[in-house]
Rosetta silent file (secondary structure, phi, psi, omega in degrees, C-alpha in Angstrom):
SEQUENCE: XXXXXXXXXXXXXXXXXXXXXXXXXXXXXXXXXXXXXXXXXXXXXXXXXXXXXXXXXXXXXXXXXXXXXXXXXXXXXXX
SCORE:     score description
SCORE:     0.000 S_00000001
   1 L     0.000  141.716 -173.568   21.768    1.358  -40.826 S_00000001
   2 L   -70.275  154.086  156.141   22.074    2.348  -37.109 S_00000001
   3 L   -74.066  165.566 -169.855   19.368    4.699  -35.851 S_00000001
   4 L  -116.216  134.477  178.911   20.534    7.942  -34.543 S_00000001
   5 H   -67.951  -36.219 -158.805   19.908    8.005  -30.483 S_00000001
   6 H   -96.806   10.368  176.902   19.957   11.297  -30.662 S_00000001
   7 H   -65.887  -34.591  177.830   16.906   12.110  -32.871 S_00000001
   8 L   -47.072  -38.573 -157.076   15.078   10.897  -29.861 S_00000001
   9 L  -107.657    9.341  176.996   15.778   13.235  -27.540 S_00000001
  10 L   -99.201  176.844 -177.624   15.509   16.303  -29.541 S_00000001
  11 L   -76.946  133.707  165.199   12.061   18.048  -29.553 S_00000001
  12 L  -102.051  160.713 -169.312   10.111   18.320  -32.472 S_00000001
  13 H   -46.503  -31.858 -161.391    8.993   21.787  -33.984 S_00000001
  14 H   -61.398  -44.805 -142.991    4.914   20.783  -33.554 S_00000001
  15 H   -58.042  -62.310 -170.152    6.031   19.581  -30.066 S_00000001
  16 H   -53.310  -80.331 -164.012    8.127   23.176  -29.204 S_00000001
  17 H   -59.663  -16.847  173.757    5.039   25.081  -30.633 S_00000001
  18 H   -98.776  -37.384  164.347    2.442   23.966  -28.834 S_00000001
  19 H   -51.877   -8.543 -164.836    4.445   24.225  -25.435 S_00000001
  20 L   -98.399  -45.197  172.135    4.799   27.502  -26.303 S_00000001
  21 L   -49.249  -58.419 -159.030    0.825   28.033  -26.972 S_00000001
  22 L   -86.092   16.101  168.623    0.120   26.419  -23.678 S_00000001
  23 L    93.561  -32.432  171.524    2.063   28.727  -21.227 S_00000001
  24 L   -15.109  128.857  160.015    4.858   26.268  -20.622 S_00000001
  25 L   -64.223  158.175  130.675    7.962   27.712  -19.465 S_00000001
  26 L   -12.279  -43.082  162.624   11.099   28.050  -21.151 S_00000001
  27 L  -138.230  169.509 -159.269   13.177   26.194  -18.960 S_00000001
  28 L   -97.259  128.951 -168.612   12.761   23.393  -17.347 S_00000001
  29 L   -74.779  149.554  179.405   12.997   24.014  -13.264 S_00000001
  30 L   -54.098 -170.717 -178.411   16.050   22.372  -11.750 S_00000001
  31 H   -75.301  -43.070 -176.749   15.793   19.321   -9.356 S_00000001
  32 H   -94.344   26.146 -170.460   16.065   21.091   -6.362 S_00000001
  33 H  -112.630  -53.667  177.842   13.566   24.022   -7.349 S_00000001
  34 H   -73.915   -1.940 -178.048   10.628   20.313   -7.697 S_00000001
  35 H   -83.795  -37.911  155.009   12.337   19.255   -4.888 S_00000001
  36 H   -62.600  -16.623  164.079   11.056   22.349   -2.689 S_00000001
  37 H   -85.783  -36.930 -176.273    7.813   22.604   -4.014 S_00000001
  38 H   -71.088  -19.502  157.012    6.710   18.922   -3.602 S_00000001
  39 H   -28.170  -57.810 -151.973    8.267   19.686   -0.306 S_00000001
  40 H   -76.270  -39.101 -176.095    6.447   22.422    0.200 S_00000001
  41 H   -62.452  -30.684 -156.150    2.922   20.590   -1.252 S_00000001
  42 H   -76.090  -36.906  175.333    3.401   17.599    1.058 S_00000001
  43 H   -69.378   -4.262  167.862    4.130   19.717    4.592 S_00000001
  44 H   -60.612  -86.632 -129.636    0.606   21.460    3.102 S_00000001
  45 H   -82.945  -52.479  158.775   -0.958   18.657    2.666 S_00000001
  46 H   -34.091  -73.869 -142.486    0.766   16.879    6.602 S_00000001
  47 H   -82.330   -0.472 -177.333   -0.601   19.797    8.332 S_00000001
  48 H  -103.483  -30.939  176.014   -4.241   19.698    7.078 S_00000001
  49 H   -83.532  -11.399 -168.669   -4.255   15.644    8.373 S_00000001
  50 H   -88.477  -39.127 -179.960   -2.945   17.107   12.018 S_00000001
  51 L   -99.062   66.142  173.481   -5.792   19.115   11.979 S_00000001
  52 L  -105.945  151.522  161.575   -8.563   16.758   11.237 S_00000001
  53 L   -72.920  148.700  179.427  -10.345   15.550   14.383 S_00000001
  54 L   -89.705  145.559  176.364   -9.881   12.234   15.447 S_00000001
  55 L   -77.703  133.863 -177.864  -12.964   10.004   15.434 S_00000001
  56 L   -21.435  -52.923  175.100  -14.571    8.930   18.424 S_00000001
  57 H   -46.373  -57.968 -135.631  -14.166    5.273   17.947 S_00000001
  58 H   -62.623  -70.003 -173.537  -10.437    5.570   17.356 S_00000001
  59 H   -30.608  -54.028  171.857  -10.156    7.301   20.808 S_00000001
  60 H   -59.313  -36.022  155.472  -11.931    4.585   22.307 S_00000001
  61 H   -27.962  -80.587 -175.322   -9.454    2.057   21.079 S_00000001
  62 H   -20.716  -57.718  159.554   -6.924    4.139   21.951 S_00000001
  63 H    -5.420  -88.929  163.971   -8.616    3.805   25.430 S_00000001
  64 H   -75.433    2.892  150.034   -8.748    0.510   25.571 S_00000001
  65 H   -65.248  -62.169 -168.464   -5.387    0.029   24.354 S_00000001
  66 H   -63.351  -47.303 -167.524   -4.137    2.215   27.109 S_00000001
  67 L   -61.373  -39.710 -176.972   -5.779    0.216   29.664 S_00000001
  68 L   -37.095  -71.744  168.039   -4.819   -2.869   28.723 S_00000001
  69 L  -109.991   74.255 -175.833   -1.202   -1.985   28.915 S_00000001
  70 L  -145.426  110.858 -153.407   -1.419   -0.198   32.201 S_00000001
  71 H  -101.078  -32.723 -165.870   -1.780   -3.156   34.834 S_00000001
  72 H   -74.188  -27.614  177.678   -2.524   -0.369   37.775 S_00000001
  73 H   -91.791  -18.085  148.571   -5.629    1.356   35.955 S_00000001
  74 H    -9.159  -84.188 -162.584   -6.561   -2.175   35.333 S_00000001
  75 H   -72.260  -15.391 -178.843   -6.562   -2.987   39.206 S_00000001
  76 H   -83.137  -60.257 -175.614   -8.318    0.941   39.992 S_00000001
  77 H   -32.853  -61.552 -153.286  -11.393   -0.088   37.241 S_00000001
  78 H   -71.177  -22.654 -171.563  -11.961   -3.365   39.381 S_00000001
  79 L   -82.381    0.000    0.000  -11.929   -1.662   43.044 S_00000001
């Protein structure tokens, strides 16, 4: 006998009753209502790494990176 697909997808009562217990909403928010919050967590979450300090080492890379490809502060270090 075929199973019925569509037993799957309904909810059972324990299932219903305990969501209910736990604060869970009622409906489930639409795609673009999670699309604006994870939105919302991630420019949060962006703007907290811009303000971190950078560490000293990196800046010295950075440094030395710049000189490297800059042939004129190159030739000013050596005079």
């Amino acid at each position: 006998m075929p199973r019925d697909a569509s037993a799957d997808r309904r909810e059972s009562p324990l299932a219903a009753s305990a969501a209910k217990r736990s604060g869970a909403p009622d409906t489930v928010p639409s795609p673009l209502e999670v699309n604006t919050h994870v939105g919302a967590l991630l420019r949060t979450m962006h703007d907290s790494v811009l303000n971190e300090a950078v560490p000293d080492r990196f800046l010295e890379l950075l440094r030395q990176i710049g000189d490297k490809s800059d042939p004129a502060a190159a030739l000013a270090e050596k005079d």
